[in-house]
KEKE-3310 file (N, C-alpha, C; in steps of 0.2 Angstrom, whole numbers, plus 5000, padded with zeros to 4 digits):
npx = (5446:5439:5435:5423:5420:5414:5406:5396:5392:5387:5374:5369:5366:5356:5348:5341:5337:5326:5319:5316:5309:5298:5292:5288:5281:5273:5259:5258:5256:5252:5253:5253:5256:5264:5279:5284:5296:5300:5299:5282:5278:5266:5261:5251:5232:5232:5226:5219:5214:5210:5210:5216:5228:5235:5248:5253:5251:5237:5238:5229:5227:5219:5203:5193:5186:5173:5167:5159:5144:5126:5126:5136:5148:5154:5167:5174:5187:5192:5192:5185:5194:5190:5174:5172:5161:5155:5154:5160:5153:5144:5145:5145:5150:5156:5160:5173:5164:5152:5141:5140:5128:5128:5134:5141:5152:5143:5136:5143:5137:5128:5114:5107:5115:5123:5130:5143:5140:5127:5118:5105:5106:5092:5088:5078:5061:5056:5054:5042:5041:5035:5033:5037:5048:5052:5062:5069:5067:5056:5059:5051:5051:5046:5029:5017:5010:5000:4992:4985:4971:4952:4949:4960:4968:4975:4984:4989:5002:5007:5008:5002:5012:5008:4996:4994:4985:4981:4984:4991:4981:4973:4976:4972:4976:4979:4982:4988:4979:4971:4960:4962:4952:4952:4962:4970:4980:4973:4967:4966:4959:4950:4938:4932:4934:4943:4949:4961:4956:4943:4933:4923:4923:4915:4914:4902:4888:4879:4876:4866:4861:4856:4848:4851:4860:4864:4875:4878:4876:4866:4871:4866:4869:4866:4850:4837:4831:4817:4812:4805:4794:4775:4770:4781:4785:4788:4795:4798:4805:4811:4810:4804:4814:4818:4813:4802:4801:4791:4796:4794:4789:4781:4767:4772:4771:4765:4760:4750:4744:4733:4732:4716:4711:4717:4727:4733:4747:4753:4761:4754:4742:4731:4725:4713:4708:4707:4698:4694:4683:4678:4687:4688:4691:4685:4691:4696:4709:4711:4722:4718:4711:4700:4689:4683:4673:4667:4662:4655:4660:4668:4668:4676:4679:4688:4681:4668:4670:4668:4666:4671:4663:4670:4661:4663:4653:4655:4648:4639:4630:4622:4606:4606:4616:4620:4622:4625:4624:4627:4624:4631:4623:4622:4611:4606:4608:4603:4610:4608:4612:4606:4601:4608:4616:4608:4609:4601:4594:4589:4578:4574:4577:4589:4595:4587)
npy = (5314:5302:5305:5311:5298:5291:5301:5299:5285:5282:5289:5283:5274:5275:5281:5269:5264:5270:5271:5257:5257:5263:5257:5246:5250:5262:5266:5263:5272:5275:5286:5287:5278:5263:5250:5235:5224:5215:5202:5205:5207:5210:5212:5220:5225:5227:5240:5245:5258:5262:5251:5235:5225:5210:5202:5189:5174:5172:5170:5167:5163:5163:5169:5176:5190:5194:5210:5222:5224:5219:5225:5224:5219:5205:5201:5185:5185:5170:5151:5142:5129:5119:5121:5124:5123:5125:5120:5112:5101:5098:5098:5106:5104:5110:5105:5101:5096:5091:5092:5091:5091:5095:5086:5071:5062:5048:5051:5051:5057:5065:5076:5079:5077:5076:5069:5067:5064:5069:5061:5064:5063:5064:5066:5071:5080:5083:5097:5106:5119:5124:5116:5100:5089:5074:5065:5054:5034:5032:5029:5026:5023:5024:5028:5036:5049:5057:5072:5083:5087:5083:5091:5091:5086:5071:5065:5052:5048:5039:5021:5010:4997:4986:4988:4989:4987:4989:4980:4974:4963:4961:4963:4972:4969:4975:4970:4969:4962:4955:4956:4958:4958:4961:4949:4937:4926:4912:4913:4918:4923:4931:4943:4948:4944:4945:4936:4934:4929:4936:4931:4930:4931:4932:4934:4937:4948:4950:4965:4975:4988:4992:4986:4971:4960:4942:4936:4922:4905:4906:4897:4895:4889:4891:4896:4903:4919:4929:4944:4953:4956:4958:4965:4966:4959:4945:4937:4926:4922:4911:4893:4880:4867:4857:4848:4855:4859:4859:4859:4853:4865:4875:4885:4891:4895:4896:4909:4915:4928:4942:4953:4956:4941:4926:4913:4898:4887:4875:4865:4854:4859:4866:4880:4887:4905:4912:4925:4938:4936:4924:4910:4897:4898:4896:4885:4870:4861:4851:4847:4832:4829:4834:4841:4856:4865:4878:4880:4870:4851:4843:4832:4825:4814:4804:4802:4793:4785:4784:4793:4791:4792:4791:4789:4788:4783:4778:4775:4784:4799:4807:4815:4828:4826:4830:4829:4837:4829:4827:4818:4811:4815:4829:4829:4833:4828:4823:4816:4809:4806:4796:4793:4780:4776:4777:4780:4790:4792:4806:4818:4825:4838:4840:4849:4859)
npz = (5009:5014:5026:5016:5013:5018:5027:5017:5017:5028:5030:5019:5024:5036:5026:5019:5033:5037:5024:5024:5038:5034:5026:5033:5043:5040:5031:5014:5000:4983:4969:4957:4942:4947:4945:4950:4951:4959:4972:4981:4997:5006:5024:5030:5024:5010:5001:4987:4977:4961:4948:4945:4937:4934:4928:4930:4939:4953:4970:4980:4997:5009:5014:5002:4995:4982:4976:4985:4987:4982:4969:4962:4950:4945:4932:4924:4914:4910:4914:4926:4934:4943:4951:4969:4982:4999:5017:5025:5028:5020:5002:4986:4969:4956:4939:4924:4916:4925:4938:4955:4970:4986:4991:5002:5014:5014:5002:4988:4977:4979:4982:4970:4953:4939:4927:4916:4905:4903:4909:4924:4942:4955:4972:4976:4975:4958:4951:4937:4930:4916:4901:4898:4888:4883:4875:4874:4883:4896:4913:4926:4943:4956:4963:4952:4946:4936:4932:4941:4945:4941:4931:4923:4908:4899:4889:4877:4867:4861:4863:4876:4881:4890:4903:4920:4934:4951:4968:4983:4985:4971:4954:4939:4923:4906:4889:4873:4867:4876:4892:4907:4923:4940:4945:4952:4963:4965:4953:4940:4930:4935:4939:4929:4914:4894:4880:4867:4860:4860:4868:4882:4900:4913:4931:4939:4939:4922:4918:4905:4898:4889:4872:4867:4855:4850:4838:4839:4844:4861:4875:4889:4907:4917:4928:4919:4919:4908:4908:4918:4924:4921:4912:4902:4886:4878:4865:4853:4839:4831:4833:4847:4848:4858:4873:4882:4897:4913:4928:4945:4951:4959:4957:4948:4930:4913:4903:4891:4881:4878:4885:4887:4887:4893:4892:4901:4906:4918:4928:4929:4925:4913:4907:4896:4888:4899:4909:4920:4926:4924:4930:4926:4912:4893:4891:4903:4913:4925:4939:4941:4931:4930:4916:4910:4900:4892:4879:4864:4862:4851:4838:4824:4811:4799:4781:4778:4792:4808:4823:4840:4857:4873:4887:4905:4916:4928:4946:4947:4941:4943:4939:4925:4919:4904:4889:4870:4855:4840:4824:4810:4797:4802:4813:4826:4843:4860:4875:4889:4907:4918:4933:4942:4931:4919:4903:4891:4874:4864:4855:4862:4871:4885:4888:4896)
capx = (5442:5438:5428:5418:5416:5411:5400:5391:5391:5385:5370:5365:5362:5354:5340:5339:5333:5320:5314:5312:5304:5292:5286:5285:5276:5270:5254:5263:5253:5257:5247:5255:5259:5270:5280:5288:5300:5304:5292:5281:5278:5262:5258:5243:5228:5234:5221:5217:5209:5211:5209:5222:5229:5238:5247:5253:5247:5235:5236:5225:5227:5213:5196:5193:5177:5173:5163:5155:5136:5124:5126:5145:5147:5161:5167:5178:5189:5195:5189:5186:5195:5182:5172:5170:5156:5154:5153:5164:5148:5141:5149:5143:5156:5156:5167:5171:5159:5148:5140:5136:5126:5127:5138:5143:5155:5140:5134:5144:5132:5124:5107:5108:5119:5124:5136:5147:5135:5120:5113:5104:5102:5090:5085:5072:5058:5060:5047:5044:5034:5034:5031:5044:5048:5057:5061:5071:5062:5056:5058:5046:5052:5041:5021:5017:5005:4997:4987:4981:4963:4948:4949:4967:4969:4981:4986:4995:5004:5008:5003:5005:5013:5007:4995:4991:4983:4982:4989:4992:4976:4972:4977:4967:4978:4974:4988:4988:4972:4968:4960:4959:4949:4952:4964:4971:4985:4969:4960:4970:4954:4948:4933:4931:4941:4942:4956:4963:4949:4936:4930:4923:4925:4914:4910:4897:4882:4880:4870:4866:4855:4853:4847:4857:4862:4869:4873:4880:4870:4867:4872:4864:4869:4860:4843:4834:4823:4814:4807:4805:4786:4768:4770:4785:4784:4794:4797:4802:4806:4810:4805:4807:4815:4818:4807:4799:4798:4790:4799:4793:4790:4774:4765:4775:4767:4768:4755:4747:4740:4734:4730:4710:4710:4725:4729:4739:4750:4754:4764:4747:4733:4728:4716:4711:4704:4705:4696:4695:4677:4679:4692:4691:4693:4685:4693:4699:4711:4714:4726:4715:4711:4693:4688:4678:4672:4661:4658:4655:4665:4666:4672:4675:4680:4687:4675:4666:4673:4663:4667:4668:4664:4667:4660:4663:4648:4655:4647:4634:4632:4615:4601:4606:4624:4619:4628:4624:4627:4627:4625:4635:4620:4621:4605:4606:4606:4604:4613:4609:4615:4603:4603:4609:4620:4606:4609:4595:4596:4585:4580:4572:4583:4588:4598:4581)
capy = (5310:5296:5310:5311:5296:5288:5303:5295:5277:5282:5294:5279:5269:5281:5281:5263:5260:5275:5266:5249:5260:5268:5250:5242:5252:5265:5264:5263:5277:5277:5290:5285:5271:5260:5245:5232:5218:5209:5199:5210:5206:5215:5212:5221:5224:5231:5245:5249:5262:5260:5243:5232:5221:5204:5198:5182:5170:5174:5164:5169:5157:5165:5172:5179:5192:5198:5213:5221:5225:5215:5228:5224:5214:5201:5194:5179:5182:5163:5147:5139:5123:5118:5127:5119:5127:5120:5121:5106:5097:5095:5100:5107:5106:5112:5103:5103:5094:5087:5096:5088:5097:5093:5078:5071:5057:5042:5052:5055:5061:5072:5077:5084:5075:5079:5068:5069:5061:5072:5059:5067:5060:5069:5063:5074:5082:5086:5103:5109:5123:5124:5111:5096:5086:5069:5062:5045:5032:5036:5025:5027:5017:5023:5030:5041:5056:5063:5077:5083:5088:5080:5093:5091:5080:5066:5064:5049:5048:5033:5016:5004:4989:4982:4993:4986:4991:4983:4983:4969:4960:4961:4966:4972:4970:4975:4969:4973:4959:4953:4961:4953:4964:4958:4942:4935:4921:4909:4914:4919:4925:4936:4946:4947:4942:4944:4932:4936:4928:4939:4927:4935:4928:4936:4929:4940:4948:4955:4969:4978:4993:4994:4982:4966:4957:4940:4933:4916:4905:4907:4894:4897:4883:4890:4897:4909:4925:4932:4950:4956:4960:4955:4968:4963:4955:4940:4937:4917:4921:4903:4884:4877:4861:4854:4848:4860:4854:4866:4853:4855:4873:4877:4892:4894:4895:4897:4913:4918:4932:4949:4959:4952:4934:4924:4904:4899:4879:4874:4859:4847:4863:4870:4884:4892:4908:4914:4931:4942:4936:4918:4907:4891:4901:4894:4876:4870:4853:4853:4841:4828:4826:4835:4845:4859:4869:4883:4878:4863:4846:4842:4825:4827:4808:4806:4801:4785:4784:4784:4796:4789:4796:4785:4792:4785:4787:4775:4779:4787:4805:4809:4817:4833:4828:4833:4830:4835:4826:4827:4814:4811:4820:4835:4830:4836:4821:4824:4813:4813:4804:4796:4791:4770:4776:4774:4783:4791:4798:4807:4823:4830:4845:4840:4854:4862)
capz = (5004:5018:5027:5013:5007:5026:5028:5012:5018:5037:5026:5014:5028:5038:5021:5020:5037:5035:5019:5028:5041:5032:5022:5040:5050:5037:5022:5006:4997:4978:4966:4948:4939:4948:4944:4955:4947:4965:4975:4988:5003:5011:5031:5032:5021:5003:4998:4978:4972:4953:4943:4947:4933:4936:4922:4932:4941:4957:4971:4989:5002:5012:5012:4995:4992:4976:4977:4994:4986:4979:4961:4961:4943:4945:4927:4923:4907:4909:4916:4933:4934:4947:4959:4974:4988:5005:5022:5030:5030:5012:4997:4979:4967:4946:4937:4918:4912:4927:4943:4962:4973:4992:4991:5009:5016:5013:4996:4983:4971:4982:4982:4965:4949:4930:4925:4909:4898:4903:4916:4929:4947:4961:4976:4978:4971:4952:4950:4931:4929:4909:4897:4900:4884:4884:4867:4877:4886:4903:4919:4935:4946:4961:4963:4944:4946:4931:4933:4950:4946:4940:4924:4919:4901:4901:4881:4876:4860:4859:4867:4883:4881:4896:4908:4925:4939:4957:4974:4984:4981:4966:4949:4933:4918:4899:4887:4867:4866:4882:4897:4915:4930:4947:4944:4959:4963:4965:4950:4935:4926:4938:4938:4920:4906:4888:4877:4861:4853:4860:4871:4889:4904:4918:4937:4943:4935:4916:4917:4898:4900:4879:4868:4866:4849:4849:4833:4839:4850:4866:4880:4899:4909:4926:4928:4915:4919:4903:4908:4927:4924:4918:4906:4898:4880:4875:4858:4852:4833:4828:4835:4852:4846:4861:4876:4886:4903:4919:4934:4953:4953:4963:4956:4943:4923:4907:4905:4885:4882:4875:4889:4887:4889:4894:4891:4906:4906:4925:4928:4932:4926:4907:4908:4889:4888:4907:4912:4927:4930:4926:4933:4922:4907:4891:4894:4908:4914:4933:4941:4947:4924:4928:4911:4909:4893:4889:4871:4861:4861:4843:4835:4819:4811:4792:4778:4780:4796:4816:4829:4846:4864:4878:4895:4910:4923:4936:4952:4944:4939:4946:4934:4924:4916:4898:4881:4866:4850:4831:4820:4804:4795:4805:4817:4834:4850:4866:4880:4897:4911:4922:4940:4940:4927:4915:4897:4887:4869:4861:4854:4866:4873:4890:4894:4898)
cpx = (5438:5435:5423:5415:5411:5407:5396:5388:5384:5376:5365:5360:5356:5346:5338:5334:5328:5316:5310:5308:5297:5288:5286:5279:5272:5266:5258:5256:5255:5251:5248:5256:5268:5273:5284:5288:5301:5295:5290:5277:5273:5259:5251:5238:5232:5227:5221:5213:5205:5207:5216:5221:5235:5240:5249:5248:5243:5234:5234:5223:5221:5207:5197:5187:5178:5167:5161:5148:5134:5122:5134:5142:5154:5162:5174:5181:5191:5190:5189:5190:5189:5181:5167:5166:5154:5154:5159:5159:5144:5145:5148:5150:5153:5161:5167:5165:5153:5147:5135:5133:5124:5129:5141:5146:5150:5137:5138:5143:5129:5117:5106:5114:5119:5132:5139:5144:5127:5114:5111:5100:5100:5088:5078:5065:5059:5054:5049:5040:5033:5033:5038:5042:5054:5058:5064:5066:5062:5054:5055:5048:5047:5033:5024:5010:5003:4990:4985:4975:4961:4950:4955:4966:4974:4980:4992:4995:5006:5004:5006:5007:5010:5003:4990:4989:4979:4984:4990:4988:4973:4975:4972:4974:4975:4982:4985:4981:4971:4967:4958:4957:4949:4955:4968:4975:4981:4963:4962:4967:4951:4940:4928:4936:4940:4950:4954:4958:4944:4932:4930:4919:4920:4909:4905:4891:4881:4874:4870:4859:4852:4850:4854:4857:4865:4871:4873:4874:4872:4866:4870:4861:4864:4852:4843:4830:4822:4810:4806:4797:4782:4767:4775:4785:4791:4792:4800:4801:4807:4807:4807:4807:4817:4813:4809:4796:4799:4790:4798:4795:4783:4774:4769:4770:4767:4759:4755:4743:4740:4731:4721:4709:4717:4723:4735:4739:4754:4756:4757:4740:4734:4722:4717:4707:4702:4703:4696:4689:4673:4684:4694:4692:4688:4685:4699:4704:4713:4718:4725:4711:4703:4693:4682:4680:4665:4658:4657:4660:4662:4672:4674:4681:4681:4679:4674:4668:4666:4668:4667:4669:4662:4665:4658:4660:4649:4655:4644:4633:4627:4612:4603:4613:4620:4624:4625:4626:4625:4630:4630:4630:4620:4615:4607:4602:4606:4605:4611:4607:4611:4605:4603:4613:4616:4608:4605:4596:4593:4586:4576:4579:4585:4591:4591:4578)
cpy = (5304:5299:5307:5304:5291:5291:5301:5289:5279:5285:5289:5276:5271:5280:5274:5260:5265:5271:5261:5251:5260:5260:5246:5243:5259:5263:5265:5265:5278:5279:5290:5281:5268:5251:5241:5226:5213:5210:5205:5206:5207:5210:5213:5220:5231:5233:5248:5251:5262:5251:5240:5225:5217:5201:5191:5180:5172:5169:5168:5162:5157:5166:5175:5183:5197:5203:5216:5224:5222:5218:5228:5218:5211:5197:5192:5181:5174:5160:5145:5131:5119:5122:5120:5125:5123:5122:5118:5102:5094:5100:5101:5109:5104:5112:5104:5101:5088:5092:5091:5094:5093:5087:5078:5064:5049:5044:5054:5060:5067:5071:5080:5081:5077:5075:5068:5068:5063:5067:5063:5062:5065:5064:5065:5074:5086:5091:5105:5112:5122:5115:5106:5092:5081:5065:5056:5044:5036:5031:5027:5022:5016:5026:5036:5043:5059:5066:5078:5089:5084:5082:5093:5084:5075:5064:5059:5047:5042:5026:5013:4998:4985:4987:4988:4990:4986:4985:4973:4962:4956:4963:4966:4974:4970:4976:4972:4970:4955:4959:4959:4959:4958:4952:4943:4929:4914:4906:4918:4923:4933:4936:4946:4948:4941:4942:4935:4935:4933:4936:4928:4930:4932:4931:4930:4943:4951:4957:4974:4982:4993:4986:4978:4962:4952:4936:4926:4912:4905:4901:4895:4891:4884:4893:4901:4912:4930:4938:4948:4960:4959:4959:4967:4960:4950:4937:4929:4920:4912:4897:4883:4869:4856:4853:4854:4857:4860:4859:4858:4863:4874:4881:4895:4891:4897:4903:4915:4921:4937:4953:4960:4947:4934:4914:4902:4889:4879:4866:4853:4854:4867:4871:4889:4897:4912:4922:4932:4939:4928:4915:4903:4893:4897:4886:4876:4862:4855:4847:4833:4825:4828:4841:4849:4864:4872:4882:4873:4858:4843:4837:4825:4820:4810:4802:4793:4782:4785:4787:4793:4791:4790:4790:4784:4788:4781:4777:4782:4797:4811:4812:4826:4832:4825:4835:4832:4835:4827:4820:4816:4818:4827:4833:4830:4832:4825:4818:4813:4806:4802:4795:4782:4771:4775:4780:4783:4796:4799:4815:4827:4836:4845:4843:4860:4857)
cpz = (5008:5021:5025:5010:5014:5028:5023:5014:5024:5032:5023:5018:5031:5032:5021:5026:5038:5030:5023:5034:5039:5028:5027:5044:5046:5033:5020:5003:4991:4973:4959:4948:4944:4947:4949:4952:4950:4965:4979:4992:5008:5018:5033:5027:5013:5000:4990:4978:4967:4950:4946:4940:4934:4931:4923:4936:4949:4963:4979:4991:5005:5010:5007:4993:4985:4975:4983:4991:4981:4970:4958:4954:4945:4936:4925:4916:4905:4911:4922:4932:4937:4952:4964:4979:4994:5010:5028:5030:5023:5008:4988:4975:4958:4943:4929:4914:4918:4935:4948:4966:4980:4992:4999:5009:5015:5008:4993:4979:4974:4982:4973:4959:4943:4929:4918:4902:4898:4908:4921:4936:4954:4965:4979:4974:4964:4949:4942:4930:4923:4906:4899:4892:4884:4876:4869:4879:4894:4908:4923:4939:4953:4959:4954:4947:4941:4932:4942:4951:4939:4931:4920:4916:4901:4892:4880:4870:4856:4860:4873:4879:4885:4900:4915:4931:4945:4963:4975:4985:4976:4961:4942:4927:4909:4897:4879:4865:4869:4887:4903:4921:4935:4948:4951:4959:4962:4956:4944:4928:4927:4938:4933:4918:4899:4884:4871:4856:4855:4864:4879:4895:4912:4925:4941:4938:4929:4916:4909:4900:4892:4876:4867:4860:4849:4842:4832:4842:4855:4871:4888:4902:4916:4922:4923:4916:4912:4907:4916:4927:4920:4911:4901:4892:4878:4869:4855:4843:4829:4834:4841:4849:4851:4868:4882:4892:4911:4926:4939:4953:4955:4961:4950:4935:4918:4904:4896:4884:4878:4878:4892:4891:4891:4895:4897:4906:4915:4923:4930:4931:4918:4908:4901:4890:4898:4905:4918:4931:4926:4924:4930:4917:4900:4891:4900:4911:4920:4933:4942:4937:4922:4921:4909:4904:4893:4885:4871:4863:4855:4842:4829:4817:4802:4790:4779:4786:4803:4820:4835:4851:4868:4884:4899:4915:4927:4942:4951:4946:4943:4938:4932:4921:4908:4893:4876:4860:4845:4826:4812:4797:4797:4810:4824:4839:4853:4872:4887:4900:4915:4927:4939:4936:4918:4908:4893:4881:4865:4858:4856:4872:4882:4892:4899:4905)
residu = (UNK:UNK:UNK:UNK:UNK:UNK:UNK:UNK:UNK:UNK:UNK:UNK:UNK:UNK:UNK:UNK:UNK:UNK:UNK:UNK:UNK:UNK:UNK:UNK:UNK:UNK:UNK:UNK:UNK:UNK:UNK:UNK:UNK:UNK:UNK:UNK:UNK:UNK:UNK:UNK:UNK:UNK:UNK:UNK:UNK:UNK:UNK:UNK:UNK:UNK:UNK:UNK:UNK:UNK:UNK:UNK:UNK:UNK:UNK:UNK:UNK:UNK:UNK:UNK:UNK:UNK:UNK:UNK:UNK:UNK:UNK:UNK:UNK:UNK:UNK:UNK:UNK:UNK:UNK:UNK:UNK:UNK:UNK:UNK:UNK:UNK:UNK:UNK:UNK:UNK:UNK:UNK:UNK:UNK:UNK:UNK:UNK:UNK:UNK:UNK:UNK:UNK:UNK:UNK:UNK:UNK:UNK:UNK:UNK:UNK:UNK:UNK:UNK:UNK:UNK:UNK:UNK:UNK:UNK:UNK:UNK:UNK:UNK:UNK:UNK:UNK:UNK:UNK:UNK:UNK:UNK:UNK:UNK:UNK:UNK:UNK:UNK:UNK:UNK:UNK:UNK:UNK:UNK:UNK:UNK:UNK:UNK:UNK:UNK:UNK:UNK:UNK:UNK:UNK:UNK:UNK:UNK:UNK:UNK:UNK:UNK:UNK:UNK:UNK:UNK:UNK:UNK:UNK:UNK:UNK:UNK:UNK:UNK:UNK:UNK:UNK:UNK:UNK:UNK:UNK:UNK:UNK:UNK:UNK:UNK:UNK:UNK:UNK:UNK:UNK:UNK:UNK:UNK:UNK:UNK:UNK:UNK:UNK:UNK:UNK:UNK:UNK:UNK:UNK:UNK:UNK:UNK:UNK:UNK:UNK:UNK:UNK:UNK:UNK:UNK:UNK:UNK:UNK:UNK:UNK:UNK:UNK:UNK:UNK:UNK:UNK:UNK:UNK:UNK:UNK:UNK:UNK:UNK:UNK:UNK:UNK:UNK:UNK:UNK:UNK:UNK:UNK:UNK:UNK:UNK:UNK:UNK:UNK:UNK:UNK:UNK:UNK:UNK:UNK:UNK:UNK:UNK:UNK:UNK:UNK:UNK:UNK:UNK:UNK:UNK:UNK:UNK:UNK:UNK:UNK:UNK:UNK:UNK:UNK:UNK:UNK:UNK:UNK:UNK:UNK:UNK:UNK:UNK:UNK:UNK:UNK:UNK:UNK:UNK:UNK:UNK:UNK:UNK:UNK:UNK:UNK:UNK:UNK:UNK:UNK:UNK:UNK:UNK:UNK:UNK:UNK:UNK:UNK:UNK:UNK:UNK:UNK:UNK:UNK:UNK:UNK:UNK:UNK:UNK:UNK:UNK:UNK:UNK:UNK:UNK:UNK:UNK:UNK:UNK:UNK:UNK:UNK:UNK:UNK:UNK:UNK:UNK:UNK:UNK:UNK:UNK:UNK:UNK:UNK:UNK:UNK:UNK:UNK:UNK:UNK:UNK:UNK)
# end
């Protein structure tokens, strides 16, 4: 019986260290369902066929690939706690409710942010091919680019509070009823300016290419030019009530006309009736208080009353200065100016 039962014993063993042979240094090949109660242990690379089903907890120390081609389908029945992606050198990580993308030892946030309450912070550029709709406000903090050609429309639905425009210069600001172009630390007006009331402000030249309307009056502390041209027409609907005064301006004149004749007022010269092909015009006053007339001098005195013509021939006139005169009846004198100064009046017709 000790025989037998120590050839059993010596037999067992004998199996035992075959078995642990064969899971040492042998594949472990198994072609049905198998189950294992105890922990195992694998050395090398454990190869599956089949599906493999885990109902506890999995835990790979090492390198981990899910898939070897790029039509492999990997799917998650459960949840990531977080997924972390890196290098050793920057760090993308997706957490419950917030994702950094490229986070490094002087960035937290990364290049790339989302945090738990939908904030988003990038470092970069933010590309959106489709329409983008913001229903919050919207901060700019640096340069703002709408549109990047001439035909692209820029629609604003709302309004500016404030829109300025400037560098370091200059600024041109237009508020809800003010509008200041070109103001400056100097000059707080600028360029031009108009105030709440409507009241315009401008330091350089108002050019109006249309027809002008003002209804209030008009104030022009500096010089005035009426019309840039002989042909021009100027227009005076009511009264010059104040005085009219042509001060040291050589050559300059005050010019009436219709294209024919012309009346022209010179600071020291009235000439009535000017033509192209005489000079003194109808009547004439030159500087010097000499007067010449085409037509008649006519006196015309009330009733019961006496007209009177002084001349003075101091210095004498010589023979041939000829006036003539009309009495109260209508009868027709003649005047003329002798040599000596002597005066002969008759009605003999001395312009002959």
């Amino acid at each position: 019986m000790r025989k037998i039962l120590g050839l059993k014993t010596r037999q067992a063993k004998k199996l035992v260290v075959c078995f642990v042979f064969m899971l040492v240094f042998l594949p472990l090949s198994v072609s049905g369902a198998t189950t294992v109660g105890n922990d195992v242990s694998v050395g090398g690379t454990l190869g599956v066929t089949g599906a493999t089903t885990l109902t506890g907890a999995l835990v790979a120390n090492g390198a981990v690939t899910l898939g070897n081609a790029a039509s492999d389908l990997v799917t998650l029945g459960g949840y990531f706690d977080v997924m972390t992606v890196g290098d050793g050198t920057t760090t993308s990580t997706l957490g419950q409710d917030y994702l950094k993308v490229a986070t490094g030892p002087d960035d937290a946030l990364g290049l790339f942010y989302v945090d738990s309450s939908g904030n988003v912070s990038a470092s970069g550029t933010l590309a959106v091919i489709g329409a983008t709709t913001l229903t919050g406000a919207l901060t700019a903090n640096g340069n703002v680019t709408l549109g990047n050609a001439a035909s692209d429309l820029v629609t604003l639905g709302g309004y500016f509070n404030v829109m300025t425009v400037g560098n370091l210069t200059s600024t041109s600001t237009l508020t809800q009823n003010t509008l200041a172009v070109g103001a400056v630390a100097a000059d707080v007006l600028g360029k031009f300016y108009v105030d709440s009331s409507g009241n315009v402000s401008a330091s350089g030249t108002l050019a109006v290419v249309g027809a002008t309307t003002l209804t209030g009056a008009l104030v022009a502390n500096g010089a005035v030019t009426l019309g840039n041209a002989v042909t021009d027409n100027v227009t005076v609907n009511g009264y010059v009530v104040s005085d009219l005064i042509i001060y040291n301006a050589t050559g300059k004149q005050i010019d009436i006309g219709d294209g024919t004749t012309t009346s022209t007022f010179e600071k020291d010269n009235l000439t009535l009736g000017y033509t192209a092909g005489y000079e003194l015009g109808t009547f004439d006053v030159t500087n010097t208080g000499d007067v010449s007339a085409s037509g008649t001098f006519k006196f015309t005195a009330a009733t019961n009353a006496t007209s009177t013509l002084l001349i003075d021939a101091t210095g004498g006139t010589g023979k041939g200065s000829c006036f003539v005169l009309k009495d109260v009846a209508g009868t027709t004198k003649y005047l003329t100016i002798l040599t000596g100064n002597t005066v002969d009046i008759s009605t003999v017709d001395c312009r002959n």
